[in-house]
C-alpha positions, 0 to 999 in steps of 0.5 A: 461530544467526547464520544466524536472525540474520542472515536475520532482520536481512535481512527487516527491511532488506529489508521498509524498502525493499518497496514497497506493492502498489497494492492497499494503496494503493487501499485506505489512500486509500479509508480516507482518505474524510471522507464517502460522497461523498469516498469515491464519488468516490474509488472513481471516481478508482480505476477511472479509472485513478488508481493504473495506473501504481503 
């Protein structure tokens, strides 16, 4: 029983400090588009190489 504890207080702590796959990334800063040209351009921006280094 404190194993499941344990592993379970581990995830979370762990989860805190996962960092989001670009993916992730690409897509909330797509999601964050106003209009269809904010989000053209952002799609542009992304295929430019926006987040490469992420």
């Amino acid at each position: 029983m404190t194993t499941n504890r344990f592993s379970n207080l581990f995830g979370r702590v762990a989860g805190a400090f996962r960092v989001p796959s670009r993916r992730k990334v690409e897509l909330d800063y797509l999601n964050q588009s106003i209009s269809i040209n904010d989000l053209e351009r952002r799609q542009h921006e992304i295929d430019a190489g926006k987040f490469h280094s992420f």
